[in-house]
SEVEX-859132 format. One line per field, with one value per residue (C-alpha): residue number from 1; residue in three letters; x negated, y negated, z negated. Coordinates in Angstrom, 2 decimals. Example, Ala and Ser with C-alpha at 12.3 -4.5 7.8 and 13.67 -1.06 7.14 Angstrom:
pos: (1;2);
code: (ALA;SER);
px: (-12.30;-13.67);
py: (4.50;1.06);
pz: (-7.80;-7.14);
***
This chain:
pos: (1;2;3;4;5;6;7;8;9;10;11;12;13;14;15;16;17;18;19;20;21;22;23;24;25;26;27;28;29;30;31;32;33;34;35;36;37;38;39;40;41;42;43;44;45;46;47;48;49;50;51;52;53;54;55;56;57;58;59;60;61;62;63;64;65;66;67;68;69;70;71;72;73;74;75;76;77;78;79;80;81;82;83;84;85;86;87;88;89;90;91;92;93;94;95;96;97;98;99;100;101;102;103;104;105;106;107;108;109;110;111;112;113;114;115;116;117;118;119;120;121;122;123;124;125;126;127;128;129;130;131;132;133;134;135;136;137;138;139;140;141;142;143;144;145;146;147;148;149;150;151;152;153;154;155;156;157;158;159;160;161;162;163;164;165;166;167;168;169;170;171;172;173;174;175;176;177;178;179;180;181;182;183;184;185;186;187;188;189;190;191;192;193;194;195;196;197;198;199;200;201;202;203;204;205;206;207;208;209;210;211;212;213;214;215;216;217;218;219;220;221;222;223;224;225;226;227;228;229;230;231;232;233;234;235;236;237;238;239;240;241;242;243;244;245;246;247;248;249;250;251;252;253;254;255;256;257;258;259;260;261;262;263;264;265;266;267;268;269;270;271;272;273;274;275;276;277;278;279;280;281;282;283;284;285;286;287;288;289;290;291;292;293;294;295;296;297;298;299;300;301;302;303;304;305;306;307;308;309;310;311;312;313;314;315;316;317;318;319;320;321;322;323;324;325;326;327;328;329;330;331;332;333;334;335;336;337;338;339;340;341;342;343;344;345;346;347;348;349;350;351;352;353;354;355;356);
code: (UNK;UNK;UNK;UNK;UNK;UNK;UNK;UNK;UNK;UNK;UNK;UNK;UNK;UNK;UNK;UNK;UNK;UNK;UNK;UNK;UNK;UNK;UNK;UNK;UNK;UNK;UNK;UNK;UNK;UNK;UNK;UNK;UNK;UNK;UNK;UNK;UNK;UNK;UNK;UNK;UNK;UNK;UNK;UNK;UNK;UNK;UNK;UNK;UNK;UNK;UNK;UNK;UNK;UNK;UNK;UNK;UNK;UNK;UNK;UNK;UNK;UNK;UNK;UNK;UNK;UNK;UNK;UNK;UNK;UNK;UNK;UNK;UNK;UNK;UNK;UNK;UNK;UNK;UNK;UNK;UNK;UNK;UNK;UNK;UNK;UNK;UNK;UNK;UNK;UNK;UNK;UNK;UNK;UNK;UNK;UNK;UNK;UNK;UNK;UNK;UNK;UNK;UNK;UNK;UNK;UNK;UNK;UNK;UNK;UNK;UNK;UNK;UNK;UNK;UNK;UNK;UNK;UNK;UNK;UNK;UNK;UNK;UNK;UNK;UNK;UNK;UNK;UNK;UNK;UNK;UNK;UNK;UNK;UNK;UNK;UNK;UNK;UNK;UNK;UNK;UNK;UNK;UNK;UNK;UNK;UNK;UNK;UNK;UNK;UNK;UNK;UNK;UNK;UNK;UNK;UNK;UNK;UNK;UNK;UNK;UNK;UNK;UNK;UNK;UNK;UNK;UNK;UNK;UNK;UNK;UNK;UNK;UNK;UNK;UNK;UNK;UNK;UNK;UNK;UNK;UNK;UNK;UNK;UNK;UNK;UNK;UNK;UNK;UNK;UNK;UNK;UNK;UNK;UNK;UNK;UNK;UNK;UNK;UNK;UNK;UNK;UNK;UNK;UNK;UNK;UNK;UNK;UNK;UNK;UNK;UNK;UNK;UNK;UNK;UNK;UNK;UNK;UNK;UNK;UNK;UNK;UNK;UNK;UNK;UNK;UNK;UNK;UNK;UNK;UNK;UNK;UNK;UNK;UNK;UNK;UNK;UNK;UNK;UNK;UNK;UNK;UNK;UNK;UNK;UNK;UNK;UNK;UNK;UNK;UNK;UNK;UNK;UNK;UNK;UNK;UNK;UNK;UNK;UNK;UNK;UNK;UNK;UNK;UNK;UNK;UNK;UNK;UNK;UNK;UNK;UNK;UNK;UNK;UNK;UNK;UNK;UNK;UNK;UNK;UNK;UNK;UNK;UNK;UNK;UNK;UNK;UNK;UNK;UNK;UNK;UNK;UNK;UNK;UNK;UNK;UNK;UNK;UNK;UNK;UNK;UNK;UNK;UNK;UNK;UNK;UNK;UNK;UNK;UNK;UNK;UNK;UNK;UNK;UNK;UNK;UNK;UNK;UNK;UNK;UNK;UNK;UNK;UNK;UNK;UNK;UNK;UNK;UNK;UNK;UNK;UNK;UNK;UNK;UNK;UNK;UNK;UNK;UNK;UNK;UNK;UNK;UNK;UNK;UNK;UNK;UNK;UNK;UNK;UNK;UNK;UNK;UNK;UNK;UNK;UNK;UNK);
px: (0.00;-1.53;-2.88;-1.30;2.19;0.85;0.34;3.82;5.37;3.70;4.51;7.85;8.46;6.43;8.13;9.77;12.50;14.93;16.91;15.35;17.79;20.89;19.36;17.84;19.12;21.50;22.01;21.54;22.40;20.19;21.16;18.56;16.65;14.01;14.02;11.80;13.69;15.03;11.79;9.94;12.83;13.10;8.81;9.33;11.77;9.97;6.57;9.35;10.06;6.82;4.84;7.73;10.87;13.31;14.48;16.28;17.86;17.31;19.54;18.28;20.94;19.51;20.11;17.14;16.45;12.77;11.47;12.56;10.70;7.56;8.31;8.64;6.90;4.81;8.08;9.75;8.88;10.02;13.29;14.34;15.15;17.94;19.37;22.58;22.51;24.40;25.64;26.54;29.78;31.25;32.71;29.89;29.37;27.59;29.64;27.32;27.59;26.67;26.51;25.03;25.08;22.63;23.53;21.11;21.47;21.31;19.92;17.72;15.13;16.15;14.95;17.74;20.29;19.26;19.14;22.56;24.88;27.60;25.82;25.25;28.07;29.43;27.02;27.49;31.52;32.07;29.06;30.03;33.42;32.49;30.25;32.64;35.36;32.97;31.60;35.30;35.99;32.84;33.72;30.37;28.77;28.11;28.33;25.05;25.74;22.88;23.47;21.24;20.25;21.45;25.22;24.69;23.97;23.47;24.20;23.69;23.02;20.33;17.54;17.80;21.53;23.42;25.12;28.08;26.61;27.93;27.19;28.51;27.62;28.64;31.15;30.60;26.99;26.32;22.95;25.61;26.62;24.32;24.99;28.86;28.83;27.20;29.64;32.83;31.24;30.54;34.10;34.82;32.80;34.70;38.33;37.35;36.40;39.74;41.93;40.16;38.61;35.12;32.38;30.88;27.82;25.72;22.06;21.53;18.20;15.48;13.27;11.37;7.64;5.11;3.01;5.63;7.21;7.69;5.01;7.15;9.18;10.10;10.21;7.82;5.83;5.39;3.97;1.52;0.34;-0.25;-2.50;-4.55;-5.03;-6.36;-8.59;-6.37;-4.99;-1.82;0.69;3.58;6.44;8.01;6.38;7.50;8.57;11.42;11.23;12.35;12.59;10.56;9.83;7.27;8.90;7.89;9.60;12.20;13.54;12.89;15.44;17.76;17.51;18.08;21.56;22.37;21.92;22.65;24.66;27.91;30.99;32.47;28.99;26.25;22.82;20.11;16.86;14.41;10.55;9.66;6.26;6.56;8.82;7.01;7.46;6.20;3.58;2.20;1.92;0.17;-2.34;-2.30;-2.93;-5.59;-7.56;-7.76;-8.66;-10.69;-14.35;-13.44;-12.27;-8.57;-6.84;-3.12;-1.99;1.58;3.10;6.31;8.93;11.07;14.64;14.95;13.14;14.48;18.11;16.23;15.30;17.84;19.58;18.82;17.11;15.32;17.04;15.60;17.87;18.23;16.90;18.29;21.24;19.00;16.48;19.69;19.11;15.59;13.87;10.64;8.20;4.72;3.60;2.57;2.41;-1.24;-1.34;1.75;0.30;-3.22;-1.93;0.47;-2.10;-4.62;-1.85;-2.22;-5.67;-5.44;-3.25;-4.97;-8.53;-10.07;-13.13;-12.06;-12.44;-11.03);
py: (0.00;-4.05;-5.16;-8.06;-6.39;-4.05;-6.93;-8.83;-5.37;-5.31;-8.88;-8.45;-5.09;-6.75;-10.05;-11.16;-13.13;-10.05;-8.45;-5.29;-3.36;-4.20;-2.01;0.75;3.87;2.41;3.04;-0.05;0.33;-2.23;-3.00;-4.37;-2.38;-2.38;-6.12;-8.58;-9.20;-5.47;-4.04;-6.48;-5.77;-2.29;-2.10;-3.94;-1.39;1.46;-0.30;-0.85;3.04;4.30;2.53;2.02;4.25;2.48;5.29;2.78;4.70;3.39;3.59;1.84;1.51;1.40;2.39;4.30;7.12;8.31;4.65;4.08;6.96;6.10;2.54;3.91;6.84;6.52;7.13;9.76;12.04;10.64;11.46;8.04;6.78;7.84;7.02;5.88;5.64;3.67;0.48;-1.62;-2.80;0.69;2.01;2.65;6.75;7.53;9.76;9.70;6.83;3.22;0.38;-2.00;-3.35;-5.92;-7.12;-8.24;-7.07;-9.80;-11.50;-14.02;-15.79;-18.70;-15.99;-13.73;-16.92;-17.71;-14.68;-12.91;-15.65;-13.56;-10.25;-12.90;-13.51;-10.01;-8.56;-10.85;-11.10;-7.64;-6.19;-8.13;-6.70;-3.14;-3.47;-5.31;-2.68;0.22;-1.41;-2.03;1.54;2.18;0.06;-1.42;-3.55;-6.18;-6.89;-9.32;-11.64;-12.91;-15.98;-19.04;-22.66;-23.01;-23.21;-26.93;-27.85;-31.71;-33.48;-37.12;-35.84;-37.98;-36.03;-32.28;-30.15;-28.58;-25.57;-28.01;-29.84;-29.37;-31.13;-31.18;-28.29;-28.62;-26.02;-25.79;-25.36;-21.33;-22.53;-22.79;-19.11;-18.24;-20.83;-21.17;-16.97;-16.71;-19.50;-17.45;-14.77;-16.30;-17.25;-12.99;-12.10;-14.50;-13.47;-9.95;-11.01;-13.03;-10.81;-6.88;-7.59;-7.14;-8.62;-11.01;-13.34;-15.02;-16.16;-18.79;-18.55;-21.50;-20.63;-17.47;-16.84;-14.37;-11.01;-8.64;-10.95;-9.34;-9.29;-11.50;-13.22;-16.89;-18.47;-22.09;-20.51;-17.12;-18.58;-21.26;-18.18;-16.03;-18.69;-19.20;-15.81;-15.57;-18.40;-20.61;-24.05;-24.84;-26.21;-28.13;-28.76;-31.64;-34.21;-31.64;-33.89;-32.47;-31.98;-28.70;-25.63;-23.08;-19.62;-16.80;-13.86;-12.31;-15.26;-14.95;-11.82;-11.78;-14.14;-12.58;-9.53;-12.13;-12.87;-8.97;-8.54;-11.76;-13.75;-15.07;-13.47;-15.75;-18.45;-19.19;-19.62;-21.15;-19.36;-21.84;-22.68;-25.85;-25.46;-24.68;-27.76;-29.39;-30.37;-28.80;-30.86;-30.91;-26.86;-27.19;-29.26;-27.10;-24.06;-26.55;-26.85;-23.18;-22.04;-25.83;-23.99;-21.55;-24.22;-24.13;-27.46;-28.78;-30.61;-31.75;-30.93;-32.20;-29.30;-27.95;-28.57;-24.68;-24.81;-27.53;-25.09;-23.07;-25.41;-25.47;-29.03;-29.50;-32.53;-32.75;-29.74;-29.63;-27.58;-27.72;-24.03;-25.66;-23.15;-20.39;-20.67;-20.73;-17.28;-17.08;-17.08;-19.03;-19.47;-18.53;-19.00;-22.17;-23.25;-22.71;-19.19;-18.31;-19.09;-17.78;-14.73;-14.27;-15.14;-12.98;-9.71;-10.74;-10.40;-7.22;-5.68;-6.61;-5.01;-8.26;-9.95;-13.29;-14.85;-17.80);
pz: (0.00;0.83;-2.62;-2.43;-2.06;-5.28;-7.31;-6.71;-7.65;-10.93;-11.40;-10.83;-12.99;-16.24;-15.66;-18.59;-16.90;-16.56;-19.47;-18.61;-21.19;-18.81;-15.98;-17.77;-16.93;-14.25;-10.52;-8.57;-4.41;-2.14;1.24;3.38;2.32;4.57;4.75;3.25;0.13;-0.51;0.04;-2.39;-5.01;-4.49;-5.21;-8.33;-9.68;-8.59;-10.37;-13.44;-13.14;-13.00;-16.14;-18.43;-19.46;-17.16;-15.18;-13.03;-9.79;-6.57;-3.67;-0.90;2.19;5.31;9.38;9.84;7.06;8.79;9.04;5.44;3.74;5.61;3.98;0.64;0.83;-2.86;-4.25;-2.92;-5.47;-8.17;-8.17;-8.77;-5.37;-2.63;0.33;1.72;5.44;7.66;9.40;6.79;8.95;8.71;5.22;3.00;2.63;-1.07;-3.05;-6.69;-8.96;-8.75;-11.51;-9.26;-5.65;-4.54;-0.40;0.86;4.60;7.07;9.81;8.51;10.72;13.19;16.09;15.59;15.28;18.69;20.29;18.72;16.77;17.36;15.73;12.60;12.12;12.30;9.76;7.01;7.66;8.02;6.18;2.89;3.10;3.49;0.83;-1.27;-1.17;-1.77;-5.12;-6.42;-5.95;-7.48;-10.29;-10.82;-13.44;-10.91;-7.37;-6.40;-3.03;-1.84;0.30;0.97;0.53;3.77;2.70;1.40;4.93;5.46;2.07;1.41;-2.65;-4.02;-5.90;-6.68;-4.87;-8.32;-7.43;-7.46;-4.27;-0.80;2.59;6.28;8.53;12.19;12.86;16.48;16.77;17.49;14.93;12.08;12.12;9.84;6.89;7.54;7.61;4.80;2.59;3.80;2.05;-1.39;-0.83;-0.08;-3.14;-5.80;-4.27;-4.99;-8.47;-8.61;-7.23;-8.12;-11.43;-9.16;-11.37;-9.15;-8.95;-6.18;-5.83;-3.17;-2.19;-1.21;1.63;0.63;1.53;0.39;1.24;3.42;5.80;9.26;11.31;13.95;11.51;13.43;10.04;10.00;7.00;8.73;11.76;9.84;7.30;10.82;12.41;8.89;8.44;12.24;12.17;14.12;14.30;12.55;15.63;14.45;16.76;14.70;11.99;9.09;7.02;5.28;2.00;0.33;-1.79;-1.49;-3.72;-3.73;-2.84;-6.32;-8.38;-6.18;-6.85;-10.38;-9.79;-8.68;-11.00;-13.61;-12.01;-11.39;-15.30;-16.82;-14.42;-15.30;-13.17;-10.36;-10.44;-8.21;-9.01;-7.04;-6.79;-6.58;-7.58;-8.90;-8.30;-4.74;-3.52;-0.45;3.36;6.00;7.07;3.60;3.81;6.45;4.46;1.83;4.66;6.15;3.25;2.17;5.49;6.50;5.95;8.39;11.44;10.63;11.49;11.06;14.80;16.27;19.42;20.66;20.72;23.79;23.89;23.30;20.30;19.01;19.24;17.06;14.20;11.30;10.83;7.17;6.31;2.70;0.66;-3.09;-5.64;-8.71;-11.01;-14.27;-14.05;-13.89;-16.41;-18.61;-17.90;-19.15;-15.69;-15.02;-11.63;-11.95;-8.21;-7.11;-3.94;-2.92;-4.79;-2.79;0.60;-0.58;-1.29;1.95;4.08;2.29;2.88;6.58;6.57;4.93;7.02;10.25;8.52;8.89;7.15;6.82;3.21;1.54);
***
């Protein structure tokens, strides 16, 4: 397994953020989870599992069984972790107990928005609601939506966006079918609390970078980290200078296993760093002067009209974590350990020699 990846696991699993005594001995299903955020969580429970008496079981949902034990391969033995598989738009097939259900399954980079807003869209609408029904008739503990920053779209909020905060997002451009997919859903999740008894929460993430992103993820950070880690120039195609949240993929889903044990039913919590809010520009900076001994430099370039399609609409988009450390969660990646450390997994993964 990348060392870096190692090390978030064990950060996550000794982290002292999550009321570990809720999950103990419980089944928890992850869709997704293959994906970046699934993957990292499902590592962290797995590290949990393996030095402590946790005896958390996994069920990790995904479309492809074979690709998924080669993913998790370390722990197949255990006898901790299953599999349910299947498209998570078709009724969900797992016939042993569940206390838990994280959904994270998704389209999430700008690429796939682009290429397939119609797909998007069908995922999270239908997806949420096949998951939804199977975890009433499971009659679990708690049902865990995980949505996005991106449902405030364009606010004029001064300072940091409350969980209470809301903007304007343009209803008929294809770009918005990710955001305005993903708020019908938080709006799913809650009626199924309302209406079923479901116990609900939600954790709206910030923008999430780290070690394990694909290895063609479209994301601005992905594509900054990939040129670092090669030696190359950092190309911006706008002036970056947005301001926003961002979180290390570790402190991000300690997070969110915060909210699965100690969230509040029917609420939404943003997951968000302070330590890591910045704009893009000034990432690139930070990227430029990790990497500046080795010839990396941060330049502009004008962007096509195409990619500009791409680009998400939100302006500056700070939120507030005051709701969640009310949960006892706290950041411990900063900004420049993040990116150090995702740009030192890329290295490692391509068996390069480049040092910081």
């Amino acid at each position: 397994m990348n060392t870096v990846i190692k090390e978030d696991a064990k950060n996550i699993a000794k982290s002292g953020s999550v009321d570990w005594d809720r999950l103990t001995g419980k089944t928890v299903l992850i869709t997704g989870a293959t994906g970046f955020i699934g993957s990292c969580m499902i590592r962290g429970l797995m590290y949990r599992n393996l030095h402590t008496d946790s005896r958390i079981r996994i069920v990790a949902m995904v479309r492809n069984r074979q690709r998924a034990e080669a993913m998790f391969s370390d722990y197949l033995e255990t006898g901790l972790l299953d599999f349910a598989v299947g498209d998570v738009c078709e009724p969900v097939v797992y016939e042993k107990p569940v206390d838990f259900v994280v959904h994270c399954a998704s389209n999430a980079a700008p690429k796939e928005y682009a290429a397939d807003p119609v797909g998007t869209m069908k995922t999270n609408f239908f997806g949420t609601f096949e998951l939804l029904e199977f975890a009433r008739k499971k009659g679990v503990q708690k049902f865990l939506y995980v949505s996005t920053i991106e449902i405030y779209g364009n606010t004029d909020q001064s300072g940091e966006i409350s969980e209470d905060g809301y903007g304007y997002i343009d209803a008929v451009n294809p770009r918005s079918c990710y955001p305005i997919s993903k708020k019908a859903c938080e709006t799913a999740a809650v009626c199924f609390g309302k209406q079923y008894g479901l116990p609900v929460s939600i954790g709206r993430l910030s923008y999430i970078f780290g070690a394990g992103m694909k290895k063609d993820d479209s994301k601005v950070v992905a594509i900054l980290a990939r040129a670092a880690a090669a030696g190359e120039d950092l190309v911006l195609k706008s002036k970056g200078e947005q301001r926003r949240s961002y979180t290390y993929i570790s402190d991000a889903i300690t997070g969110l296993l915060a909210v699965l044990a100690s969230g509040a039913d029917g609420e939404a919590y943003n997951i968000a760093s302070s330590l890591c809010i910045t704009t893009i520009a000034d990432m690139g900076r930070t990227l430029e002067e990790i990497y500046y001994e080795k010839g990396v430099r941060l330049r502009f370039d004008l962007p096509t009209e195409e990619e500009k399609n791409k680009f998400s609409p939100i302006r500056d988009a700070v939120l507030s974590n005051q709701k969640l450390k009310s949960l006892g969660w706290y950041e411990s990646v900063d900004l420049k350990n993040g990116l150090e450390r995702m740009t030192r997994s890329i290295i490692e993964d391509r068996g390069q020699r480049i040092s910081i």
